[in-house]
N, C-alpha and C positions, 0 to 999 in steps of 0.2 A: 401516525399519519402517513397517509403515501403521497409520494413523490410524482409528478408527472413530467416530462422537460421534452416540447416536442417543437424539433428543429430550431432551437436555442444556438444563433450566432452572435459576435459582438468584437468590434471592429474600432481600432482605435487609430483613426485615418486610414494606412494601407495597412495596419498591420492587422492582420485576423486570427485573434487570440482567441476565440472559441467558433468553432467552423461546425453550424447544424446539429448539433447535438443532441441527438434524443435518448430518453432512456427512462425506465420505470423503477425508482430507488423504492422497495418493499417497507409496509407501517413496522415500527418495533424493532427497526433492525440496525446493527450499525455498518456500514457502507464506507469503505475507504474510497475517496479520488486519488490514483497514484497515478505515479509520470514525473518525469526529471524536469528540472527548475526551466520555465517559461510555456509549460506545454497546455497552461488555462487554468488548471486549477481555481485558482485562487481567485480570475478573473470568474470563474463559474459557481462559485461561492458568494463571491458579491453580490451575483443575479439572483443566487436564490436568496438572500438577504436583506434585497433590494437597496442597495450601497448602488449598485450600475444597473443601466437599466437596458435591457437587451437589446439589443439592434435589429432582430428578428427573431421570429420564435414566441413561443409561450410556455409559461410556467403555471401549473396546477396542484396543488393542495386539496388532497384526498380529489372531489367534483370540482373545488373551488380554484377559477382560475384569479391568481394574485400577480400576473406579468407588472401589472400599474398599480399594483396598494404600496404605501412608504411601507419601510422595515417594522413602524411601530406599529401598525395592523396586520403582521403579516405570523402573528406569534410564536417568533423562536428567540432561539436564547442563544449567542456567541460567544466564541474563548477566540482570542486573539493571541498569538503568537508570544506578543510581548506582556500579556497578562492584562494588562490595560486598569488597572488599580488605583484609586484616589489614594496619593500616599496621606493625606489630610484626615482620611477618615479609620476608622478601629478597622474589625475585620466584620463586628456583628454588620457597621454602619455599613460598610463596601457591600455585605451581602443582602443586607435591606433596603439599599437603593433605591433600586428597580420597583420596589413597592410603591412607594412614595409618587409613584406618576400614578401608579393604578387609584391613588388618596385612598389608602388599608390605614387604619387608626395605629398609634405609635403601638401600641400593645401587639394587635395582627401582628405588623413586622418584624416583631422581637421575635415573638414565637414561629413563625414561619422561618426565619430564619436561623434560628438556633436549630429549629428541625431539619434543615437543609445542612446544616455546617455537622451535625453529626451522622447524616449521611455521606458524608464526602471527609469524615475524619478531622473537622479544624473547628469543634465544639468548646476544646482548650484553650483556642488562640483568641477567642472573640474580644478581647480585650488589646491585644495587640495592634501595631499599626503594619501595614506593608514593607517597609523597611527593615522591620525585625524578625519576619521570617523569610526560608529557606525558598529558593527558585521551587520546588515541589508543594513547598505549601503556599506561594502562591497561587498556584497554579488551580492547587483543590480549591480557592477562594475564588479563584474566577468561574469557575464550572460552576460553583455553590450558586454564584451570583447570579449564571447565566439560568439556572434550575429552579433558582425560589419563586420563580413568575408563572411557574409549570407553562414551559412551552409544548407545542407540538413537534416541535424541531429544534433538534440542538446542532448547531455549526461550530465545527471547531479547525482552524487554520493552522497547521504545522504546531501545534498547542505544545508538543515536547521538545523542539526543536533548541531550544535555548536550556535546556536542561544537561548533566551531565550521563553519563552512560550507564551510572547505578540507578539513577534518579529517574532516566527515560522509562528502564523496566519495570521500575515500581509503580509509574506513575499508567502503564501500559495496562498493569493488569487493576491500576485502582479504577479505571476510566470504563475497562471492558465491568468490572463486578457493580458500579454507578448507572450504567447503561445496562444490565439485567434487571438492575433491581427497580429501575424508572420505566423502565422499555420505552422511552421517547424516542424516538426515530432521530437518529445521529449519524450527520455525514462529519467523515474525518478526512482533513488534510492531509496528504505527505509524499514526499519523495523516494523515504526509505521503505525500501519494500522488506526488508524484515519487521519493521513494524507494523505493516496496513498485513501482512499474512497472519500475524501471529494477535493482530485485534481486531481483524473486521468478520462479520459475517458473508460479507462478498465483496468483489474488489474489481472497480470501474478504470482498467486503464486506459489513460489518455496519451497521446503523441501528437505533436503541433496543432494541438484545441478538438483534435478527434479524438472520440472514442474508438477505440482498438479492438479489446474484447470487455466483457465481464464474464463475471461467476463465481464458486467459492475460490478460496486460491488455491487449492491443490486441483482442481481446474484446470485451472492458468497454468499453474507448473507445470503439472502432469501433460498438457494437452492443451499446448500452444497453437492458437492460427498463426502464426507469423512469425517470422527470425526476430523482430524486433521484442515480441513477447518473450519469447525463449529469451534471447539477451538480457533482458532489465530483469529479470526475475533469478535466483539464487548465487550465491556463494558459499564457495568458490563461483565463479561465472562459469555458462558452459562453453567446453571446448567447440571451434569453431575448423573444420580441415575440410580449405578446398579440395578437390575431389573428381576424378574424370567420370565418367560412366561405366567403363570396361573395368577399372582399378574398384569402383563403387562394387558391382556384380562380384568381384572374385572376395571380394572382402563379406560379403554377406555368405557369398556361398562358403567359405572358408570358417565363418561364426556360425553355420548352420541357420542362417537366419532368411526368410523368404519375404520380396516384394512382391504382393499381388501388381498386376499390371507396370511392371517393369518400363515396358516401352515411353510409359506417357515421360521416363526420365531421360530417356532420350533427347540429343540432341537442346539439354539445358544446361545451363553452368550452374553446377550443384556445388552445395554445401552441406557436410555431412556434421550436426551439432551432436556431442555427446556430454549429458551430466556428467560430473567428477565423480558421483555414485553408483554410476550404471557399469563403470568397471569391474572385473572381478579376477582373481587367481584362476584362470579355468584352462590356461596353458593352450591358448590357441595361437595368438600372434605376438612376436615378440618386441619387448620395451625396455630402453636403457634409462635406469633412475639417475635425474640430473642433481637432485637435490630432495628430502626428508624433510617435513616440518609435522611435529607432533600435536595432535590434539587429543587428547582423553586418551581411552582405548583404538581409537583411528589413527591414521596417519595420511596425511597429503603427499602424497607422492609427486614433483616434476619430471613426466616423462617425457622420452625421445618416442614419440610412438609416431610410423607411418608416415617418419622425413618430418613431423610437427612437434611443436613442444605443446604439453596437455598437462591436467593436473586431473589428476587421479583420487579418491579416498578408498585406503584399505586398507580392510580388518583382516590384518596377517598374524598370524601366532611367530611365524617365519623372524630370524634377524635381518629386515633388511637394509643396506649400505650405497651407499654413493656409487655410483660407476658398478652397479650389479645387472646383470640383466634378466631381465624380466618374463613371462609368459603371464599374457592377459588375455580376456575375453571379456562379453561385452552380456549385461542383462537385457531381458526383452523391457523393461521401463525406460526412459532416458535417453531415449536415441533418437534422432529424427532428421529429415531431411531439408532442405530447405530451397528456392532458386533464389541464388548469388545474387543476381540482376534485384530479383523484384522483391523478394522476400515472403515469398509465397510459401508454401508449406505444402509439399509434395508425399510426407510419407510419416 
């Protein structure tokens, strides 16, 4: 099912936690909301769950506009952060719930349910209560639960958040192979942006209730609109060195590297951002390593580069040592320009 959301604001006295929001979330696909804690999300997940009810704006379902249906005619299915689990009940009953309003005869929802719990892995547990299993298998019981009703849409809020860090990846890739094989249209919660890149099909970010950009996330990454996109998006973060305009020019010309129209950076207070992987050994400008941290075959370099401290990743065969100095260069990926002031995105 598609998504419609056009000019969706919603305002809780003066504070305006989703500002106009439009956007076309694709049938079949799963969709990250991302953006750091207070920026709508979650207030823009209610709306479409009809929990809140918009303040302006309308919400559409595939033609069908649903702004004013309760949540129970609006057919989707939620995961909720803290699971949200009748500890009273087994795990078959927690996930045949939901049936029992649609009145499915006790049989129906045994088998409907048992069908859904070995889709999501907790086919073993159904005799169990909440209590007794794992923060992960929870979690598959709440998805089960929110699935057995076959939505059109599945919501899920920060759903790994309360998990631990083995458990978040597992539960990452059980969520992404759950949503192939349903292909129910799934917006996902979250903050952390290694998780909405590494499981969404495209990724809506948001900054104080606005949409910013969307698109796949290498996207995003690759081909940031704005300093703020560049910032929220990888780690290492990217380096950030203020920058004059004459110091800018000899620096490009020195990396052999050309700005068409040059001037429009004139007379802006720039910021020159560079990934930590767009560095290279290519002995053009020189860099004092402050500090070494290993990863795998890479290494995080802290350098002294250009009067600034940066962190670098590099695949050196070289030994390299604390207080070494360096020769770097810069790849054409990973570089970009920005205005300080506005955070515009000049190059």
């Amino acid at each position: 099912m598609k998504v419609r959301l056009e000019n969706i604001s919603k305002s809780f006295g003066q504070n305006l936690a989703v500002d106009n929001f439009s956007a076309i979330l694709p049938d079949g696909k799963l969709i990250c909301l991302l953006g750091p804690s207070g920026c709508g999300k979650s207030t823009l997940l209610n709306m479409l769950c009809g929990i809140l009810e918009a303040s302006q704006g309308k919400i559409f379902f595939d033609e069908e506009e649903v702004s004013n249906l309760p949540p129970d005619q609006r057919g989707i299915g939620m995961v909720f952060q803290n699971y949200a689990l009748y500890p009273h009940m087994t795990v078959l009953d927690n996930i045949s719930f939901p049936l029992e309003v649609q009145k499915l005869s006790r049989k129906e929802r045994k088998e409907k349910a048992i069908e859904i719990a070995k889709l999501v892995h907790v086919d073993n547990l159904l005799s169990r209560y909440p209590g007794e299993l794992s923060g992960g298998q929870q979690q598959r019981v709440a998805i089960a639960r929110a699935l057995v009703k076959n939505p059109k849409l599945l919501l899920m809020d920060e759903p790994l958040s309360n998990l631990d860090a083995r458990l978040r990846l597992e539960m990452r890739e059980e969520i992404r192979r759950i949503q192939k094989e349903t292909k129910v249209t799934t917006i996902f919660v979250t903050h952390d942006q290694e998780e909405a890149m590494s499981i969404s099909d495209s990724i809506f970010l948001m900054k104080k209730g606005s949409l910013i950009q969307e698109g796949i996330c290498q996207e995003l990454y690759n081909q940031p609109n704005c300093q703020f996109v560049a910032d929220f998006l990888g780690n290492p973060p990217i380096n950030k060195i203020q920058i004059e305009y004459k110091a800018l020019m000899d620096l490009f010309n020195t990396l052999g590297k050309k700005i068409e129209n040059p001037e429009k950076l004139e007379n802006r207070s720039l910021l020159l951002a560079i990934r930590p992987e767009a560095f290279n050994l290519d002995k053009k400008i020189k860099g004092k390593i402050l500090s070494i941290s290993e990863m795998g075959k890479e290494e995080i370099l802290t350098l002294d580069f250009l009067n600034h401290t940066v962190r670098a990743i590099i695949n050196s065969e070289e030994e390299l040592e604390v207080g070494q100095e360096i020769s770097l260069g810069l790849k054409n990926k990973g570089i970009f320009i920005f205005d300080s002031n506005s955070g515009e995105r000049l190059f």
